[in-house]
C-alpha positions as CSV (number, residue, x, y, z in Angstrom):
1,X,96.1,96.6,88.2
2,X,98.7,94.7,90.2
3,X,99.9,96.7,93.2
4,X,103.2,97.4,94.6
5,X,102.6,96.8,97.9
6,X,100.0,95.5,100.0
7,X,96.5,96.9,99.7
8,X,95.3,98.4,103.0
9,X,92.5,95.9,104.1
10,X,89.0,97.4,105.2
11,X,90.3,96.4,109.1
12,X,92.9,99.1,108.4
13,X,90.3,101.9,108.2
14,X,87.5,100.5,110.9
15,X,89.6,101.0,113.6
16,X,88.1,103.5,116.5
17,X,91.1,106.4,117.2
18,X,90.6,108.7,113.8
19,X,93.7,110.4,115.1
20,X,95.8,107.1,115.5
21,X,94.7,106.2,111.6
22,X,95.6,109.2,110.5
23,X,99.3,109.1,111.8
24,X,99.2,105.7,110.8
25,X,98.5,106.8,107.3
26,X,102.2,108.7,107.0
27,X,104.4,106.9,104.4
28,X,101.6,104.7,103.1
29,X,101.2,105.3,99.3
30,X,98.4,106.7,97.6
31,X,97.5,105.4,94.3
32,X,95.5,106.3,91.2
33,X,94.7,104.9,88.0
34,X,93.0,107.5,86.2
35,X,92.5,107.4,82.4
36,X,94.6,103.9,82.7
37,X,97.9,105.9,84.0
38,X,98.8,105.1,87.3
39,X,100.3,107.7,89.8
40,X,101.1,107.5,93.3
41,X,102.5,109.1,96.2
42,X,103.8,108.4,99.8
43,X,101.2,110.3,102.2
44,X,103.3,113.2,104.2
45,X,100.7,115.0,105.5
46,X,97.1,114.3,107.2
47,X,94.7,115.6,109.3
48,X,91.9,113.9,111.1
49,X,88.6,114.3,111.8
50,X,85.9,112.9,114.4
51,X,82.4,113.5,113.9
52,X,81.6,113.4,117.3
53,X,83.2,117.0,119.7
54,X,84.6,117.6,116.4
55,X,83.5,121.5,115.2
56,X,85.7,121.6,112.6
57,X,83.9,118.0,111.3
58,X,81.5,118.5,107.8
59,X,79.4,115.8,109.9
60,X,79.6,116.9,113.7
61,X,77.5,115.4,115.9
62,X,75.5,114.0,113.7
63,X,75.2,116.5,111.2
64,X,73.6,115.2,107.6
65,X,73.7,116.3,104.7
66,X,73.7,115.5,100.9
67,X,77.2,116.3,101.1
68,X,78.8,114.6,104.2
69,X,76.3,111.3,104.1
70,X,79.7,109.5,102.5
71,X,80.8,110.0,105.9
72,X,78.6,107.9,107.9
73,X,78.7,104.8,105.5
74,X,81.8,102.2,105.1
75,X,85.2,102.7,106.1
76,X,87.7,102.7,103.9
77,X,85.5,104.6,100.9
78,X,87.2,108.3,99.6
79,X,85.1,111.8,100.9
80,X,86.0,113.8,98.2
81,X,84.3,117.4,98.2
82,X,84.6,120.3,96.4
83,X,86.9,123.8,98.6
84,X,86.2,126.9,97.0
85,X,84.8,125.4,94.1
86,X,88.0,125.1,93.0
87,X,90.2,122.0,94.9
88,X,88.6,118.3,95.2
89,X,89.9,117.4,98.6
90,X,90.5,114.0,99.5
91,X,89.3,112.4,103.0
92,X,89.3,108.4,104.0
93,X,86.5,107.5,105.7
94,X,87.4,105.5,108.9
95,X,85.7,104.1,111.9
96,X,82.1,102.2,111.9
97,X,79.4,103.1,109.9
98,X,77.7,105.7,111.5
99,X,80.2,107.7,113.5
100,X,81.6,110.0,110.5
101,X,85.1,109.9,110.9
102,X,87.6,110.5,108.2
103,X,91.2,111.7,107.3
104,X,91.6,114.3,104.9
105,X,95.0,113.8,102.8
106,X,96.9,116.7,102.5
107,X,100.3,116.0,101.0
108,X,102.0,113.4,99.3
109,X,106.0,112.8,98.1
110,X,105.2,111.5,94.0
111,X,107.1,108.1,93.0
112,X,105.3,107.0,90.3
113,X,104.0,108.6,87.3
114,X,106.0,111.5,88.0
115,X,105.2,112.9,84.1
116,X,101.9,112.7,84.2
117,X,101.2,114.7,87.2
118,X,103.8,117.1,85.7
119,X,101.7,117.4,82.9
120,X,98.0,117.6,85.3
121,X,99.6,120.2,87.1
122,X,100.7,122.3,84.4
123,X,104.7,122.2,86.2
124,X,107.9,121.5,84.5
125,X,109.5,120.2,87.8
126,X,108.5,118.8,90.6
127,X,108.7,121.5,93.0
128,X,105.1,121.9,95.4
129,X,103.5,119.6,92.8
130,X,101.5,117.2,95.2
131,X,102.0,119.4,98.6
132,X,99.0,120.3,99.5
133,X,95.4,119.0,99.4
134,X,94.1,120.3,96.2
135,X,97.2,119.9,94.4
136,X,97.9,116.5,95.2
137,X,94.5,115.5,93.6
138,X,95.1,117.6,90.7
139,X,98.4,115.3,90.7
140,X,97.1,112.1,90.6
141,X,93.5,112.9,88.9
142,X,90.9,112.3,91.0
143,X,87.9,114.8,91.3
144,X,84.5,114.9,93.1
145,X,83.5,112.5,90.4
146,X,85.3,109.3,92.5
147,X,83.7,110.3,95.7
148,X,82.3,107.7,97.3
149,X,84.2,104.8,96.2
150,X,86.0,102.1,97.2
151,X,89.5,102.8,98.5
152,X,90.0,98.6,98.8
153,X,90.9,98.5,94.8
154,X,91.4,100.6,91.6
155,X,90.5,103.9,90.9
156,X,92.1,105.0,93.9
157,X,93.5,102.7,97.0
158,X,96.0,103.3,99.3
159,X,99.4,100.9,99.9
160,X,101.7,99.8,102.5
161,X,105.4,98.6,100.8
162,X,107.1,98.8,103.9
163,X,108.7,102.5,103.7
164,X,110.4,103.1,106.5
165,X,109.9,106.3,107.7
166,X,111.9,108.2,111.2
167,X,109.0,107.9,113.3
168,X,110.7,110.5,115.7
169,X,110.6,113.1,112.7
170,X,106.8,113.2,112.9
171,X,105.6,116.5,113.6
172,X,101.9,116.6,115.4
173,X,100.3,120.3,115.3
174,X,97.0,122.3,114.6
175,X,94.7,121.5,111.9
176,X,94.9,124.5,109.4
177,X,92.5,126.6,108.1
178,X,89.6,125.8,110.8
179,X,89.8,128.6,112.8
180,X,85.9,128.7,112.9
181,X,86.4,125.5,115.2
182,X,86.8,127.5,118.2
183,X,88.9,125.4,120.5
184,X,88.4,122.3,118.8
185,X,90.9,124.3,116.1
186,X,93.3,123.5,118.9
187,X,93.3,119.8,118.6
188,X,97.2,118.2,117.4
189,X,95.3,116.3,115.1
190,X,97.5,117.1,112.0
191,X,100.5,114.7,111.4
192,X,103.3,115.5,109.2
193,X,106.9,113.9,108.4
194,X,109.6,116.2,106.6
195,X,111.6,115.1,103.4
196,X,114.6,114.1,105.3
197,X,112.9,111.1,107.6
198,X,112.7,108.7,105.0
């Protein structure tokens, strides 16, 4: 599958600040092919995560599990786990192989195979189709079934083409939905850019 822009290389993802990556991340593109249809979004929302003074990590301080495992192995690969045994959620594994950090996606603007998310969703416009973690996998088609893999090429990779984003217009708050992280829930480790800063 010839991409649009250019693949994010593995150097993109190995770096050491999880929080840096993840702003980093806003108005890259998210890609899928799935089924041989390609989707893809811009990333407008992401939250990161440290597995190190990190409660509201899966994998903090060295926590292992069958689950989390993913976690500790390349950067660059896709954490995809199941919320409420209902939404696949989709995290990039970052850092160096053993440290655990990752960036969960949690929004995306579509731009390409705008239909066929329409049609994965269930929606007849494009109102809150891919704004929100589980939704935006639902979007592009990618389930706990992918986790693991390679984000460096097809199913699912992530591209830069260069959109140019109002890096004022980022808004950096609380991670949501962690309040079991004590103060760690307090951490500006969420990044998100409105619809008008493009």
């Amino acid at each position: 599958m010839k991409t649009q822009g250019k693949l994010l290389p593995e150097s993109f993802y190995n770096g050491s600040d999880v929080v840096e990556i993840s702003r980093m991340l806003l108005g890259k593109v998210l890609c899928s092919t799935i089924d041989n249809k390609l989707t893809a979004g811009i990333i407008t929302e992401a939250e990161a995560y440290s597995g190190r003074n990190d409660k509201a990590c899966h994998a903090n301080n060295g926590l292992r599990t069958a689950r989390t495992e993913v976690m500790y192995g390349r950067p660059g690969v896709a954490y995809i786990y199941l919320c409420y045994g209902i939404h696949h959620l989709l995290n990039v594994v970052t850092n160096k192989e053993g440290l655990a950090d990752a960036v969960l996606i949690r929004a995306i603007r579509p731009v390409d195979g705008i239909e066929i998310m329409m049609k994965r969703r269930d929606k007849i416009n494009t109102t809150n189709l891919a704004n929100g973690p589980g939704k935006l996998t639902q979007a592009l088609g990618i389930t706990t079934d992918l986790n693991a893999v390679s984000l460096l090429k097809p199913p699912i990779w992530i591209e830069d083409r260069q959109i140019d984003i109002n890096t004022d217009s980022i808004e950096q708050t609380k991670r949501i939905g962690i309040d079991y992280a004590g103060e760690d829930a307090n951490k500006l480790w969420r990044f998100c850019i409105p619809a008008d800063c493009f």
